[in-house]
C-alpha positions as YAML, in Angstrom:
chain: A
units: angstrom
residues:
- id: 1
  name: UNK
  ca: [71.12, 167.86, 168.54]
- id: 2
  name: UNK
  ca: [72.16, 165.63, 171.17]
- id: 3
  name: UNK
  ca: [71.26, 166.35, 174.82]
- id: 4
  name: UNK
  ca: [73.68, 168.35, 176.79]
- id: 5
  name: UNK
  ca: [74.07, 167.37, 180.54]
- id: 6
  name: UNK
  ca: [76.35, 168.42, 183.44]
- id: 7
  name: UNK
  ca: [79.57, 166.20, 184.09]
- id: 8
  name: UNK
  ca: [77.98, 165.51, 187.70]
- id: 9
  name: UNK
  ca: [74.87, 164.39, 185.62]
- id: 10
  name: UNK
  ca: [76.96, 161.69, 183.49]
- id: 11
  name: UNK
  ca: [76.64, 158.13, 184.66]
- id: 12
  name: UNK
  ca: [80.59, 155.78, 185.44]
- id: 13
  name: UNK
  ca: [81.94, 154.38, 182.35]
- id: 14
  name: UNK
  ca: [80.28, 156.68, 179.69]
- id: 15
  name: UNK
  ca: [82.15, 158.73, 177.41]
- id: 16
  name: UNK
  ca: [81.31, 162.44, 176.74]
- id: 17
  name: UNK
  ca: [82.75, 165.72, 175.21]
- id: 18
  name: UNK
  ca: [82.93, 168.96, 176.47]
- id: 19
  name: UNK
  ca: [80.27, 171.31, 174.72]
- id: 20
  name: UNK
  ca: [81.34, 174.37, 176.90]
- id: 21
  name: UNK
  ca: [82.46, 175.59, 180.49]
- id: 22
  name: UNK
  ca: [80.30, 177.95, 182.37]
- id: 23
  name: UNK
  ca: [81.85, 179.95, 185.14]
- id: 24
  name: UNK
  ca: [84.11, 183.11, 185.57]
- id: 25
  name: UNK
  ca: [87.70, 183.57, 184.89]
- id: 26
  name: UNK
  ca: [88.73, 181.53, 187.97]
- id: 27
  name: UNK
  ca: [87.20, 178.31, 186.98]
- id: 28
  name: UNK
  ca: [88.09, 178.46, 183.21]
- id: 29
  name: UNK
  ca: [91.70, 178.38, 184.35]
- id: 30
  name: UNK
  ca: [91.21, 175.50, 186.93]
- id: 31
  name: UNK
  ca: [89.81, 173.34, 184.13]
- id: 32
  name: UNK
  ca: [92.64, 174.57, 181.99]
- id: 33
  name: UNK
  ca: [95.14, 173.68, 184.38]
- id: 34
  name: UNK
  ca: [93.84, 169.95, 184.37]
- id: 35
  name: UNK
  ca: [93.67, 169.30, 180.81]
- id: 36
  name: UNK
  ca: [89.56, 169.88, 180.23]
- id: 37
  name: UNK
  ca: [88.94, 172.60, 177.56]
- id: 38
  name: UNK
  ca: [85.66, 172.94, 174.85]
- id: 39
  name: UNK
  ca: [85.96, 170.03, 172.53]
- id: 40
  name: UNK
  ca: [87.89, 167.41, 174.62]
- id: 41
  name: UNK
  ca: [86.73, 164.26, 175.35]
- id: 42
  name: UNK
  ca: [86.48, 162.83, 178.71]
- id: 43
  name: UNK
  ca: [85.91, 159.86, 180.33]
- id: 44
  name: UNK
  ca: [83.47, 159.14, 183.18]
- id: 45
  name: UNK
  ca: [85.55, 156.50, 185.35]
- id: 46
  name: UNK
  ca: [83.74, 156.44, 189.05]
- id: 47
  name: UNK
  ca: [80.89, 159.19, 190.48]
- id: 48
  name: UNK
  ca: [81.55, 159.15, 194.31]
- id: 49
  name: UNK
  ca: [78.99, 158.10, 196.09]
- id: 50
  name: UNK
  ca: [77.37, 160.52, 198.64]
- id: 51
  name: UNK
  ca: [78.81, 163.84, 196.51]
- id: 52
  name: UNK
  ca: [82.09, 162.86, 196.51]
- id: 53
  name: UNK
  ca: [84.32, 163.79, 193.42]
- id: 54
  name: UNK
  ca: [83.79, 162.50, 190.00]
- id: 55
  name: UNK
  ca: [87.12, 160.47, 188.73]
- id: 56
  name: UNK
  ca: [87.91, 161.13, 185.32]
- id: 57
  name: UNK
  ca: [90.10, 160.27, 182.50]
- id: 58
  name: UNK
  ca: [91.43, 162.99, 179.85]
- id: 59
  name: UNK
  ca: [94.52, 162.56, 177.69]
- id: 60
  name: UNK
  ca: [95.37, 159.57, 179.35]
- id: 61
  name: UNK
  ca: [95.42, 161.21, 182.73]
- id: 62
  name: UNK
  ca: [93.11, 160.00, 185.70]
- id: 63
  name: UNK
  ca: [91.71, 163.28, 187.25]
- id: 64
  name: UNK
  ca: [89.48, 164.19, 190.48]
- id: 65
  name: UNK
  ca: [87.01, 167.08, 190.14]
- id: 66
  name: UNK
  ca: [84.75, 168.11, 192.85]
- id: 67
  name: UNK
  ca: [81.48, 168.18, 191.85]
- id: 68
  name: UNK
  ca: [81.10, 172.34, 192.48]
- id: 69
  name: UNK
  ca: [83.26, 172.63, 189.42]
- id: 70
  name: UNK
  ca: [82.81, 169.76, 187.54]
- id: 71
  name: UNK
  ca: [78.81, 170.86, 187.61]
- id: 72
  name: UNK
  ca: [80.51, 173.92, 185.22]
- id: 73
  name: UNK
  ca: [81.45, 171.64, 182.84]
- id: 74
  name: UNK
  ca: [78.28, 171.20, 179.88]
- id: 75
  name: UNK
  ca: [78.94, 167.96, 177.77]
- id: 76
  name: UNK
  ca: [76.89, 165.70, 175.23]
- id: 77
  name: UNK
  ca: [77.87, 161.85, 175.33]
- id: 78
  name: UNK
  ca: [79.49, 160.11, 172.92]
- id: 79
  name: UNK
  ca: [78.05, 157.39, 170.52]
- id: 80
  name: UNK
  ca: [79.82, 154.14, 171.80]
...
């Protein structure tokens, strides 16, 4: 089994895939909203620096999560 880390934990310019969300109701549907559900892959494009948000690439769309609820978000990386 590969490890499972926390998007926030994912260094820039890795590729990962989601393993599961953790969170209530409110966050599942955030993440929904944006394109990020169990299964998907995602791209790792820039961590801000000082706790800024984590810029990310799914389906072909550049995204910016804030690291409270990208920290939901389990995921293994990829094999390059």
């Amino acid at each position: 089994m590969k490890e499972q880390l926390r998007l926030t934990q994912v260094q820039n310019m890795k590729r990962v895939r989601v393993v599961r969300i953790e969170g209530g109701w409110g966050a599942r549907q955030r993440l929904n909203r944006v394109g990020i559900h169990e299964g998907d892959e995602i791209f790792i494009k820039r961590s801000g620096i000082m706790g800024g948000p984590l810029l990310v690439r799914i389906h072909g769309s550049d995204i910016a999560l804030g690291r409270g609820i990208a920290h939901k978000v389990v995921v293994e990386e990829k094999e390059e």
